[in-house]
C-alpha positions as CSV (number, residue, x, y, z in Angstrom):
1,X,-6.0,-12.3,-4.1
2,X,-3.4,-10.1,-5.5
3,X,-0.6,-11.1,-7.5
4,X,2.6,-8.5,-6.4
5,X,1.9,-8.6,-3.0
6,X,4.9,-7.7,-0.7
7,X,5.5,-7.8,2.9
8,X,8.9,-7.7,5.0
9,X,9.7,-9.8,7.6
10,X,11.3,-7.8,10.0
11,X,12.5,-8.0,13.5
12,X,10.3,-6.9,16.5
13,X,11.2,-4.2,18.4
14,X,11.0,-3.7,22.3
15,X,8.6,-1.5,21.9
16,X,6.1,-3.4,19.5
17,X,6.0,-6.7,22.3
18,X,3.7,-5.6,24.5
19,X,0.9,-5.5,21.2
20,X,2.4,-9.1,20.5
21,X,2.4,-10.5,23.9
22,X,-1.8,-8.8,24.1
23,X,-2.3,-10.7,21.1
24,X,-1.1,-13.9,21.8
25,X,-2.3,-14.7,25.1
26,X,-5.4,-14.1,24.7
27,X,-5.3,-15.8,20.9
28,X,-3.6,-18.8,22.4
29,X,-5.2,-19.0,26.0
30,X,-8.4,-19.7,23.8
31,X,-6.5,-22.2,21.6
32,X,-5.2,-24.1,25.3
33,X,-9.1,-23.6,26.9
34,X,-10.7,-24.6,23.2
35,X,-8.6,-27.7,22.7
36,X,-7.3,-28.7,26.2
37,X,-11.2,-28.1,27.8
38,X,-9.2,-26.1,30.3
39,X,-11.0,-22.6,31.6
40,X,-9.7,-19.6,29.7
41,X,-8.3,-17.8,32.6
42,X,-5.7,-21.1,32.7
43,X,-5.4,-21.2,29.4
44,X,-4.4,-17.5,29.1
45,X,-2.2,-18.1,32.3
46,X,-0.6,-20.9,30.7
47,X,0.3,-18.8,27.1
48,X,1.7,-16.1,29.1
49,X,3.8,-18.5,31.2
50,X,4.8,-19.5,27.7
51,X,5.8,-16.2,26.6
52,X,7.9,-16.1,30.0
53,X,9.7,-18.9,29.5
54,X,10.8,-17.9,26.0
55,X,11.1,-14.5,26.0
56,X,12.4,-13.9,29.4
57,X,13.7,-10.0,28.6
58,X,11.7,-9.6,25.8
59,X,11.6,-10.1,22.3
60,X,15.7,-9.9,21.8
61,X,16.2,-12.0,24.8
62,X,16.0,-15.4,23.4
63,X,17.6,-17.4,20.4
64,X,14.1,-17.9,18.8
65,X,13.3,-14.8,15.9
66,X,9.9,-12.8,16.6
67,X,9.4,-10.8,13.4
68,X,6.5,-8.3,12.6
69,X,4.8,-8.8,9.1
70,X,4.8,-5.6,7.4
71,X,3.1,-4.8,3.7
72,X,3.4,-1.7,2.1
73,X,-0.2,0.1,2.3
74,X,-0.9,3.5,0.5
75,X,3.0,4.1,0.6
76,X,3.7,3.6,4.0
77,X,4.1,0.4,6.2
78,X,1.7,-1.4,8.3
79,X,1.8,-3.8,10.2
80,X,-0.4,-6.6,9.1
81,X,0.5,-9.8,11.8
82,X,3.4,-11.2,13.6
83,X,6.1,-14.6,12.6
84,X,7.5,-16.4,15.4
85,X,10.1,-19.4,14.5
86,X,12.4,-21.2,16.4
87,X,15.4,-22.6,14.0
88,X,17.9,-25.6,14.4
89,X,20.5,-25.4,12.0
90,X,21.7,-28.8,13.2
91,X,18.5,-30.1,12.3
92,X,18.3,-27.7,8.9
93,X,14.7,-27.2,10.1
94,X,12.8,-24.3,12.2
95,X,9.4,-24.6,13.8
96,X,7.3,-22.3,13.2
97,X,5.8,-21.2,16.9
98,X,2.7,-18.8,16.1
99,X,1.9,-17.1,13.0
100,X,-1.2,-14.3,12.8
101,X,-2.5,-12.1,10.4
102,X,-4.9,-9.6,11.9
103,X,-8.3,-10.0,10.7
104,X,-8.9,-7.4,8.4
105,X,-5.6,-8.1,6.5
106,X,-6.7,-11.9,5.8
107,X,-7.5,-13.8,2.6
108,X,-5.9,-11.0,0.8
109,X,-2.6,-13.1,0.5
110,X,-0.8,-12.1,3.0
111,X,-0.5,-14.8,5.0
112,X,1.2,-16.7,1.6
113,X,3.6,-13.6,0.9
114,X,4.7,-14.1,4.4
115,X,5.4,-18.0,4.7
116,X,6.9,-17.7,1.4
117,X,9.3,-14.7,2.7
118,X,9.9,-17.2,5.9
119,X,11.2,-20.0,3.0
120,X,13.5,-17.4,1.0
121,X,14.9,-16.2,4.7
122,X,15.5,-19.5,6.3
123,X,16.8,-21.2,2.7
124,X,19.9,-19.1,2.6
125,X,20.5,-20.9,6.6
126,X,20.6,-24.2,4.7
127,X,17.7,-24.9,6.1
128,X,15.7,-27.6,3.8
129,X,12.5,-27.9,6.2
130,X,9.4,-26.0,7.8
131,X,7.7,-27.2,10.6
132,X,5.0,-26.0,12.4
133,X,1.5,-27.2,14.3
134,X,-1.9,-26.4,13.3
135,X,-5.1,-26.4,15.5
136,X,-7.1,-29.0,14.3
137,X,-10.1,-27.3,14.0
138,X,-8.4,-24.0,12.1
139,X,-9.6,-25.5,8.8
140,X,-8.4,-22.3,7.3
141,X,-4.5,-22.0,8.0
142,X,-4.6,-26.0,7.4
143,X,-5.7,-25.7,3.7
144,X,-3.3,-22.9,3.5
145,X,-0.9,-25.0,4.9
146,X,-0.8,-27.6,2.5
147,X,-1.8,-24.9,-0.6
148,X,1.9,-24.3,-0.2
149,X,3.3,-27.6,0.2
150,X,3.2,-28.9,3.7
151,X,1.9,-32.0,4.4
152,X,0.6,-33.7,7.7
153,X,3.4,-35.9,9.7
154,X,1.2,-36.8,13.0
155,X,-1.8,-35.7,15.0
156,X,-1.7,-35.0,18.2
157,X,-4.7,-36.2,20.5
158,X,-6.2,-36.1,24.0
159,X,-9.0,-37.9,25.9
160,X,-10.1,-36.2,29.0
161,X,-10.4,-38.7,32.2
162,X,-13.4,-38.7,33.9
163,X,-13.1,-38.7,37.2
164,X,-14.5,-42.0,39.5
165,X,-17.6,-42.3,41.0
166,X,-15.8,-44.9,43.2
167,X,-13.6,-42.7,45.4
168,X,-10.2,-43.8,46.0
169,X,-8.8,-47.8,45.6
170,X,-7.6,-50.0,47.9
């Protein structure tokens, strides 16, 4: 991993969403279908209806920040994932919505240049905490995770109900 790696969190742009919103619903719609056991055509249905809801005109249409992850590569920028948070200054906390790091840019440190950026940024809001949710089987992002300091507060859990064999009661 290198040492002087940089990237800038910067705002999207309209014109970079469309990539984002391709990304995330079918990342996510897998996530819902994976952990929830519901079909991925519902699960993607449900992450765009996600997206919807928060970004109803776009990426500058809500009070949550989408930011693109750029690092410097051969002396020009690239675009190497996407940061979306959600922050609460009453609260001196934001929650950390989705973060990616395209394939071919991961374990190269990236993914710690950026969270790190995300502290600096947020620090000079006063805000004194990072939140955030983690699948539970990405293994990956939750040793990450807890390489830079976070540490679990809860789990969340589900049991599926089976349907009955005994029709309706009485």
């Amino acid at each position: 991993m290198e040492t002087n790696l940089a990237v800038n969190l910067r705002p999207m742009r309209a014109d970079e969403y469309a990539d984002f919103c391709d990304y995330f619903v079918e990342d996510y719609g897998r996530e819902i279908a994976d952990n929830y056991g519901h079909s991925l055509q519902h699960g993607r249905a449900m992450a765009q209806a996600d997206l919807d809801k928060s970004f109803p005109q776009g990426p500058s249409s809500s009070d949550q920040t989408l930011l693109c992850i750029d690092a410097l590569l051969d002396g020009n920028p690239q675009r190497v994932g996407y940061l979306w948070h959600n922050t609460c200054v009453e609260q001196q906390s934001t929650f950390i919505c989705d973060f990616y790091i395209a394939p071919g840019y991961r374990s190269l440190g990236y993914g710690r240049t950026a969270l790190k950026a995300l502290e600096r940024s947020v620090a000079k809001l006063d805000v004194n905490q990072i939140k955030l949710r983690v699948a539970y089987h990405n293994r990956r992002a939750l040793a990450l995770y807890q390489q830079l300091g976070f540490h679990i507060t809860g789990l969340n859990m589900a049991k599926p109900v089976e349907p009955s064999s005994c029709g309706a009661m009485a």
